[in-house]
N, C-alpha and C positions, 0 to 999 in steps of 0.2 A: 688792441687785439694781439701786437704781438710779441706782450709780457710774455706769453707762453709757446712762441713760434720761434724755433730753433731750427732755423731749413736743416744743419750740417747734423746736430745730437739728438734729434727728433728720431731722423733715421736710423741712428743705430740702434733703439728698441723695436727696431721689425723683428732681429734675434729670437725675440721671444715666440713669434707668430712659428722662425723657420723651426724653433726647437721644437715645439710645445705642437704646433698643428700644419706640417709643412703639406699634408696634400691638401690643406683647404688654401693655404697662402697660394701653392701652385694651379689652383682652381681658379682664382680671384685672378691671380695675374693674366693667366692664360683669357679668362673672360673680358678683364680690361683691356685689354691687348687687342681682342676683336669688336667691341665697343668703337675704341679709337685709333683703329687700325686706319691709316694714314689713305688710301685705295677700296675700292668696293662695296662704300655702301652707299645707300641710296640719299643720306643726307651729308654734302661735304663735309670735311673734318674741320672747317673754321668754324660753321654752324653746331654743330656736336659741340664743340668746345665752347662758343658761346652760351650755349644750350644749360650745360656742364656749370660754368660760371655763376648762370641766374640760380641754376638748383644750388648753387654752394652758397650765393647770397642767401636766398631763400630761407635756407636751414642753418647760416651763420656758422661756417665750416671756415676758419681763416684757411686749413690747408687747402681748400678744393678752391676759394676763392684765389690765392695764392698761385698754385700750379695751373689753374684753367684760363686765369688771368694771362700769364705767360705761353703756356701754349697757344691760346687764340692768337693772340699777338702776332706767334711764331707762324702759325695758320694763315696769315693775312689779315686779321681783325684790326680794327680803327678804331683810336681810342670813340671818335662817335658810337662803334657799334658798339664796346661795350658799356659806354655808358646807359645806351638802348636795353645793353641787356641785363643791368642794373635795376631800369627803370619797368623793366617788363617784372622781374621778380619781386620790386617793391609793389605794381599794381596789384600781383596776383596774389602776394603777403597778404594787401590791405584787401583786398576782394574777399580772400577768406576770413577775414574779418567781419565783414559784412553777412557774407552770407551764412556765417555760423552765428552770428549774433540774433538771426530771425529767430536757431533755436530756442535763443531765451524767452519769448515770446510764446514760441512753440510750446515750450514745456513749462512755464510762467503760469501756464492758462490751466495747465490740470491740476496747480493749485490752486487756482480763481475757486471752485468749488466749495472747498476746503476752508480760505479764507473767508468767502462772504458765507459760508454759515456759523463758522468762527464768529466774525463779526456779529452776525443777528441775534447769539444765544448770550454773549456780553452788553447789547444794548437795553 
């Protein structure tokens, strides 16, 4: 993963965001900033950031697993918990797994129709 993770020259193509679209970069920031605003919300910032970590496993984001990894850490997190919350975004990976797989089944069957009349006009 991190042939392509540059912590220090990664960052300096944000450039392009401050030229090209700076009130939505200032939009983003300002939002993350109250996301994981360190005081005042209702779930601790170790938790958020753990939280943060599972969605960056989740979606296989080396930066978000990278920066959330360290932040929690920085938050109080232990490597148990994030290994917890590792294993929480790998069940909930494979869950949807699972439970998208019923679709196939699901929609398997509205060709069942189609196949066994298939089947009976070639036997």
């Amino acid at each position: 993963m991190t042939d392509y993770l540059d912590r220090e020259q990664d960052k300096t193509f944000t450039k392009v965001y401050k030229q090209q679209t700076p009130d939505i970069l200032k939009a983003f920031v300002q939002f993350d900033e109250s996301v994981f605003q360190a005081e005042g919300r209702a779930i601790p910032l170790k938790y958020r950031e753990l939280i943060a970590l599972a969605v960056g496993i989740t979606t296989q984001c080396v930066y978000c697993i990278d920066g959330h990894s360290q932040r929690a850490v920085t938050a109080g997190a232990t490597e148990a918990e994030l290994a917890e919350a590792a294993w929480v975004a790998t069940a909930i990976r494979a869950g949807g797994g699972f439970a998208h797989g019923r679709l196939g089944f699901k929609f398997g069957a509205d060709a069942a129709p189609a196949a066994a009349a298939h089947a009976a006009h070639t036997h």
